[in-house]
C-alpha positions, -999 to +999 in steps of 0.1 A: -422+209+491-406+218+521-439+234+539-451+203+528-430+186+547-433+204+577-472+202+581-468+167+575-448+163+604-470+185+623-500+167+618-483+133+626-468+151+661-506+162+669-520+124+661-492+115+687-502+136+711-536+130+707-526+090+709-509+102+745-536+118+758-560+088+750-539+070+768-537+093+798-576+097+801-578+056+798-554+054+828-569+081+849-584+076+886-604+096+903-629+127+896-598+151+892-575+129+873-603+122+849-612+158+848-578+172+836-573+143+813-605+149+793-595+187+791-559+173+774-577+150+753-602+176+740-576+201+735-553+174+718-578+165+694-587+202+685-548+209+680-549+179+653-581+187+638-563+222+630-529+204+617-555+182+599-572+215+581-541+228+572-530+201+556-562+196+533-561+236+525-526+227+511-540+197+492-522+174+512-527+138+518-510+105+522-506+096+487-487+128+484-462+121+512 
C-alpha cells in the first residue's frame, strides 16, 4: 500500500506541474518566452502521462485512494 501511496502522490505532483506550466505558456510574451514554455509544457505533460501509466500498471485509480 505504501507504493501505492507514493505513485499516487507522484502522479498528483506531475498534474501540478503540468497545471504550472499551463500557466507559464498562457502568460508568456514574446517568440522566446513562448518557445521555452511550450518545451516545459510538453515535457510536463509527458512526465504525467508516465506517472499516469504507472499508476494504471499498478491497478490504481481514484476509487482506490
Amino acid at each position: 500500500m505504501d507504493e501505492h501511496w507514493n505513485v499516487f502522490l507522484e502522479v498528483s505532483k506531475a498534474q501540478a506541474e503540468w497545471q504550472r506550466a499551463y500557466l507559464m505558456f498562457d502568460e508568456a510574451l514574446g517568440q522566446d518566452q513562448i518557445d521555452y514554455a511550450i518545451y516545459i509544457l510538453e515535457a510536463a505533460e509527458r512526465k504525467y502521462q508516465i506517472h499516469l501509466k504507472h499508476a494504471k500498471s499498478l491497478g490504481l485509480n481514484r476509487s482506490l485512494l
